[in-house]
C-alpha positions as CSV (number, residue, x, y, z in Angstrom):
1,X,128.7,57.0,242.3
2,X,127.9,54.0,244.0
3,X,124.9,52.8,246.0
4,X,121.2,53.5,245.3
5,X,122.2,56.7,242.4
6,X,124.1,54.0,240.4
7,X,121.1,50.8,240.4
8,X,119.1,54.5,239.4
9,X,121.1,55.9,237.1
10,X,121.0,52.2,235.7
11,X,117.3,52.1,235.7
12,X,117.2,55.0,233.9
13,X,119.6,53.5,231.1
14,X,117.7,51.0,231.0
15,X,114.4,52.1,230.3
16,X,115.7,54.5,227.8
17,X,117.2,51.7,226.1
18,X,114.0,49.7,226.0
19,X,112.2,52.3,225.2
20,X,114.0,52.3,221.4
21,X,113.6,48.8,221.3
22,X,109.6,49.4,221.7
23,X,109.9,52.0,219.1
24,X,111.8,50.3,216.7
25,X,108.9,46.8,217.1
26,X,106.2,49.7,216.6
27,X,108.0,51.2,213.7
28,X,108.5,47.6,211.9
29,X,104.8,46.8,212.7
30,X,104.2,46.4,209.2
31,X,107.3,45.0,207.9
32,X,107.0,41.1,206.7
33,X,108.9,38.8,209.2
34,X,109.6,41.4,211.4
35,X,110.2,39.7,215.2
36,X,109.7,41.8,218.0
37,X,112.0,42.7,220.3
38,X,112.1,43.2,224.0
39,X,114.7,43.2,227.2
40,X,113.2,42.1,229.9
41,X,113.2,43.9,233.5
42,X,114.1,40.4,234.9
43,X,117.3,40.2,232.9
44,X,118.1,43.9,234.2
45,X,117.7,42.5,237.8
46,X,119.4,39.2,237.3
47,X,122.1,40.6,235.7
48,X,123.8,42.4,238.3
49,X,122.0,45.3,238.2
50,X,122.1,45.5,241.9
51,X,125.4,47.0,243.1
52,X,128.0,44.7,244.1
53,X,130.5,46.0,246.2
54,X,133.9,45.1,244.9
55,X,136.8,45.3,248.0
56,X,139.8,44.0,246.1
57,X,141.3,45.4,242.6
58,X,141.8,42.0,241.6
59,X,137.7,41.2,241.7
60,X,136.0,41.8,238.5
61,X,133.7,44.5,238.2
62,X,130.3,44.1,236.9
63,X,128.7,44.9,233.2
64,X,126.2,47.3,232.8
65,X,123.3,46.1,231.9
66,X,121.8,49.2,231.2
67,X,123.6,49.4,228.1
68,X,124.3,45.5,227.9
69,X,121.0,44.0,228.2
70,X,120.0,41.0,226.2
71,X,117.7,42.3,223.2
72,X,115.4,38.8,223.1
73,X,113.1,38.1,220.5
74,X,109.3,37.9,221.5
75,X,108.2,34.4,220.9
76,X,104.4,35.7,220.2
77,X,103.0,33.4,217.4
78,X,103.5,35.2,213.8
79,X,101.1,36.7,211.4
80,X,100.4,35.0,208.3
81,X,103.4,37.6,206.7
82,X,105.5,36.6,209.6
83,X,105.5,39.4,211.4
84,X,104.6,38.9,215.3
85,X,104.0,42.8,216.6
86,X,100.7,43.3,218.5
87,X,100.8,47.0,218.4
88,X,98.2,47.3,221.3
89,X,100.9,45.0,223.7
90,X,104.0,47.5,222.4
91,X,102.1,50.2,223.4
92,X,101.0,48.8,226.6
93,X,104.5,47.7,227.1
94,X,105.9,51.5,226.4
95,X,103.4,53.0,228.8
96,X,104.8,50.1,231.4
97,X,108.6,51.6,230.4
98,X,106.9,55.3,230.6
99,X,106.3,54.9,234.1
100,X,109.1,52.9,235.3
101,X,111.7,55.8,233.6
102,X,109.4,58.3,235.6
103,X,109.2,56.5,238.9
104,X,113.1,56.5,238.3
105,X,113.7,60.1,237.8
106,X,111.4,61.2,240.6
107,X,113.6,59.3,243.3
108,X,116.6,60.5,241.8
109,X,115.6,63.4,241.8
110,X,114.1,63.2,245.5
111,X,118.0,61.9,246.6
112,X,119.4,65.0,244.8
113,X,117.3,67.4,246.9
114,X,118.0,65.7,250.1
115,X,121.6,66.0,249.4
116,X,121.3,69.5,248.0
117,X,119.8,70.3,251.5
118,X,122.0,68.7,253.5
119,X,124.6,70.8,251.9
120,X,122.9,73.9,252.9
121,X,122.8,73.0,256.3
């Protein structure tokens, strides 16, 4: 699939991945020297999220980086046990990734109807 299904199916992957990342810094919230951990929507974008249209077999095709996306370490200032998880930001930050994977399935969702009605036509 190429086009607008594949920067969905994409966003999709993404957020799902993030998503456990979130978990996992909510899970660890209490383990000493803990760092959290996040991937950042602008890394998604920046790298090469958007489709690129490849016209020659020769050109090289581009990663995914819904499953390749830099996990970075939050560089929030530590508790005195060195762990740096806010839990009120991870959770703000998973209601953020909440609505971003439902924003994503509603349109693909929306582009599978119009094609399913096309069909009927």
């Amino acid at each position: 699939m190429t086009g607008p299904e594949n920067l969905l199916e994409r966003l999709i992957s993404f957020t799902t991945k993030r998503h456990g990342v979130i978990a996992g810094n909510i899970a660890n919230s209490d383990t000493p020297g803990y760092k959290a951990l996040d991937i950042k929507f602008e890394d998604f974008l920046n790298g090469g999220a958007l489709p690129l249209e490849v016209t020659d077999p020769g050109h090289m095709r581009p990663a995914d980086p819904g499953s390749d996306a830099p996990v970075q370490v939050d560089g929030s200032a530590p508790w005195k046990d060195g762990n740096n998880v806010e839990l009120d930001t991870e959770v703000a930050k998973m209601n953020e990734n909440a609505l971003m994977f439902e924003a994503g399935l509603k349109m693909l969702g929306t582009r599978m109807n119009m094609y399913s009605s096309a069909l009927k036509r």
